[in-house]
C-alpha positions as CSV (number, residue, x, y, z in Angstrom):
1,X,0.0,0.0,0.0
2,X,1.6,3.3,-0.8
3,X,1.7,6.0,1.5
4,X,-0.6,8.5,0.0
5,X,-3.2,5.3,0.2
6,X,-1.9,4.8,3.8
7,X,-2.9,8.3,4.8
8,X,-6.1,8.3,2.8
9,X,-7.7,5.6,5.1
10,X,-6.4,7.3,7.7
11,X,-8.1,10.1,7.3
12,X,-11.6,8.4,6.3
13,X,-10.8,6.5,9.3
14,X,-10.9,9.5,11.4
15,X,-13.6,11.2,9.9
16,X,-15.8,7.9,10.4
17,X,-15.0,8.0,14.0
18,X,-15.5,11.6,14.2
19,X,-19.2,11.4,12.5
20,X,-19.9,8.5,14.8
21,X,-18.6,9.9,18.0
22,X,-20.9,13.1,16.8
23,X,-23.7,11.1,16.3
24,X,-23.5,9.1,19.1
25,X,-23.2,12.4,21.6
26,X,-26.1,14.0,19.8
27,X,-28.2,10.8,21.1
28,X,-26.9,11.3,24.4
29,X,-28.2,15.0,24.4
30,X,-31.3,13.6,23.4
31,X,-32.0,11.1,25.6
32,X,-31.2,12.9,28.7
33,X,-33.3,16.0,27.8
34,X,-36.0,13.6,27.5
35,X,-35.2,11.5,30.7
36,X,-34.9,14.6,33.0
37,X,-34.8,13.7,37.0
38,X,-37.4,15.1,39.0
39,X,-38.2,18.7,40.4
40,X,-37.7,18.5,44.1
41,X,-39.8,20.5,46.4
42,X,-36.7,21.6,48.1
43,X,-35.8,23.9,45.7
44,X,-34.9,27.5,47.2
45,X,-35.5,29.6,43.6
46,X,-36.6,29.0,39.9
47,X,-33.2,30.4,37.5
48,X,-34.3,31.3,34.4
49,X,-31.7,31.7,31.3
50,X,-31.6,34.2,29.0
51,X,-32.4,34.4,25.4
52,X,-33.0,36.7,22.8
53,X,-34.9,40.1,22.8
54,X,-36.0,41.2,19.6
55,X,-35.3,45.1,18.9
56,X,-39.0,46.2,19.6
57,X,-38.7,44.6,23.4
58,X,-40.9,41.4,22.5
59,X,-39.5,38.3,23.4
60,X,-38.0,35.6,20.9
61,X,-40.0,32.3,20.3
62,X,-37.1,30.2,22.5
63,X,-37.7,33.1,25.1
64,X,-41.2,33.1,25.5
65,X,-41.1,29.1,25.7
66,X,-38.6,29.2,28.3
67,X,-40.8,32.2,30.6
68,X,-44.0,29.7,30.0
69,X,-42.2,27.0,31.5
70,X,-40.8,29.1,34.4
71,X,-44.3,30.6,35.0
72,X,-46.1,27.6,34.9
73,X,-43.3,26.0,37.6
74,X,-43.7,29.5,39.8
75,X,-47.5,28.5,40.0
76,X,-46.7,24.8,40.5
77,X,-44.7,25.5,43.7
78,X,-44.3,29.4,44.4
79,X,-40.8,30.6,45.7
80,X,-38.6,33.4,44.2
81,X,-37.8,33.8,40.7
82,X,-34.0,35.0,39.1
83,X,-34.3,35.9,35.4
84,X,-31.1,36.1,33.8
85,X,-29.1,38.1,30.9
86,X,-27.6,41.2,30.5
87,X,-28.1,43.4,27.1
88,X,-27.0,41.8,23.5
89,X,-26.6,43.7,20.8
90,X,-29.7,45.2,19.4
91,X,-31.6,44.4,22.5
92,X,-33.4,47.6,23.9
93,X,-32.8,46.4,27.4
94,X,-31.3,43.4,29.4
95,X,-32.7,40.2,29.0
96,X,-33.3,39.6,32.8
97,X,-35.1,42.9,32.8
98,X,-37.8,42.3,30.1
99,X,-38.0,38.5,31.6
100,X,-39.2,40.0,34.8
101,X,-41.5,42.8,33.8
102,X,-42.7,39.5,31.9
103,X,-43.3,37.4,35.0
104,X,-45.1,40.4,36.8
105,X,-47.8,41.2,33.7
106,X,-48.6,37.8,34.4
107,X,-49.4,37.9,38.2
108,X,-46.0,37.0,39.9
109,X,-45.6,39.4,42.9
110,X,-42.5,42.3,42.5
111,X,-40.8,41.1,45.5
112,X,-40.8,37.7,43.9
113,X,-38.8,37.9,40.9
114,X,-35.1,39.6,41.0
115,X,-32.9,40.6,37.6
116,X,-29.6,39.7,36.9
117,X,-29.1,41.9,34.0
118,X,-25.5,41.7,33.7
119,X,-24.5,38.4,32.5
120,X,-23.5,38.0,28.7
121,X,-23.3,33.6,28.7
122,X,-25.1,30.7,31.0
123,X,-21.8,30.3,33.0
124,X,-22.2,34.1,34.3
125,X,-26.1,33.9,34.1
126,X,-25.3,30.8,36.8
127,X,-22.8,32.9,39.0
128,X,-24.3,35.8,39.2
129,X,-27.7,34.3,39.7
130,X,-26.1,33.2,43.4
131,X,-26.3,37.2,45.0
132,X,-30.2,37.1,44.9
133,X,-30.4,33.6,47.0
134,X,-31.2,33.5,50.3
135,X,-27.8,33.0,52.4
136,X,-26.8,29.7,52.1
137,X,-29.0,28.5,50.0
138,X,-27.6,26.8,46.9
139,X,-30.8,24.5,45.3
140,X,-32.6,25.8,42.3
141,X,-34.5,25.1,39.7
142,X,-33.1,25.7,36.0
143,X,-35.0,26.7,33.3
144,X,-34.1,26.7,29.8
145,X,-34.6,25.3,25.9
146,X,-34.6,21.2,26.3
147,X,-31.9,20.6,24.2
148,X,-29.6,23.1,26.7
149,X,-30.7,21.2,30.0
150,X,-28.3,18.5,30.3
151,X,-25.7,20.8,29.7
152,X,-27.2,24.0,31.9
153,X,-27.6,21.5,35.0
154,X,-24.0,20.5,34.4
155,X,-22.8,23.8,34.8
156,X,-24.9,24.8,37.4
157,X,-23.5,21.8,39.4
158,X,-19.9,23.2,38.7
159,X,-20.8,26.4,40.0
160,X,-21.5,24.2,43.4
161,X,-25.4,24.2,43.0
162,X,-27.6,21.3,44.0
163,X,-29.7,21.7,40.4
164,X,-32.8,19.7,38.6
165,X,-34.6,21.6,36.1
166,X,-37.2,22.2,33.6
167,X,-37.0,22.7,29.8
168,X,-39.1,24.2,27.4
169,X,-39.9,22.9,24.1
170,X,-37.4,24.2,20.6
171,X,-40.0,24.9,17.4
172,X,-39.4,21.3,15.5
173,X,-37.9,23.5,12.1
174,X,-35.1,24.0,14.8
175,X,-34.5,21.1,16.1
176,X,-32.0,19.7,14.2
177,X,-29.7,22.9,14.2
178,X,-30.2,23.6,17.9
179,X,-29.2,19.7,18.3
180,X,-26.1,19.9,16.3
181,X,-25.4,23.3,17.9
182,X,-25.4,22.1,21.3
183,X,-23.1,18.8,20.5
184,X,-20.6,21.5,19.1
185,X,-21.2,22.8,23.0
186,X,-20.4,19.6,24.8
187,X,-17.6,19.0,23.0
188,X,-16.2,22.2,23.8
189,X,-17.3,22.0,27.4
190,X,-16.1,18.3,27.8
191,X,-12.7,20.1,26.5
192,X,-12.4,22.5,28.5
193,X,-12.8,20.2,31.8
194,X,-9.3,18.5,30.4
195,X,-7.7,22.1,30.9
196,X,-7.4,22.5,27.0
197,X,-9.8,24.9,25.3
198,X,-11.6,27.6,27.6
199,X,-15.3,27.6,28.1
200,X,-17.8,30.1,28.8
């Protein structure tokens, strides 16, 4: 076999493991958005992630979805809300600050629902989250797309929380690219935990 041969399989070879291991960690994702543990009862605060604002102050599809689901949890078992996300780019005003005027329209007492408005990815939006719960306190309730879940509770549990969550549905013409997208995530994440990429 001559070498140009011997380093043609070798690259199909990769790329076939590469596709597979792609593959196989987009059915991970999958399965354990769909096998999510529990809500507990113990739960200190609902954490809501950000998403995006649209120019005229209304929320994006993913948005909305994600404040539904926090909402209906808030009336499931009340307890204090943290909505979370600073200002984006051509965003009239943080996310966390349009997510709460949100909550209150729809009934949830002021003194119920804090803003962190600073936070610009779901590793800050998790940090900074932590100076509106009560002192001590480190259980919560995430809530963000279904397909970020796995991931979000992961991080959360870096961060030193004691996390389950909820997640809201993606439209199905998204599905596949919000899939893809968040394999792309893991691996990145899953690199960064062996010290060689950073993550945010």
């Amino acid at each position: 076999m001559s070498g140009r041969r011997r380093i043609f399989m070798l690259l199909t070879s990769l790329i076939a493991l590469f596709v597979l291991a792609f593959l196989g960690g987009t059915a991970l994702i999958v399965w354990a958005e769909t096998h999510p543990a529990p809500v507990s009862d113990d739960s200190s605060a609902i954490v809501v992630l950000g998403a995006q604002v649209y120019a005229d102050g209304s929320l994006s599809p993913q948005l909305e979805l994600r404040m539904e689901a926090a909402l209906s949890e808030y009336r499931r078992m009340p307890r204090l809300i943290i909505t979370c996300g600073g200002r984006g780019e051509n965003e009239p005003a943080p996310e966390g600050d349009i997510m709460r005027n949100w909550l209150i329209e729809k009934g949830v007492p002021e003194n119920m629902v804090f803003s962190e408005n600073t936070s610009l990815n779901t590793t800050q939006n998790l940090r900074y989250a932590r100076q509106f719960l009560p002192e001590g306190e480190s259980r919560i309730t995430v809530i963000t797309s279904d397909y970020h879940l796995p991931r979000a509770l992961q991080m959360a549990r870096d961060e030193g929380y004691q996390a389950d969550g909820v997640g809201s549905p993606c439209k199905p013409e998204y599905w596949i690219k919000n899939h893809l997208r968040e394999t792309f995530a893991w691996g990145k994440y899953l690199l960064s935990r062996l010290g060689l990429t950073d993550y945010q």
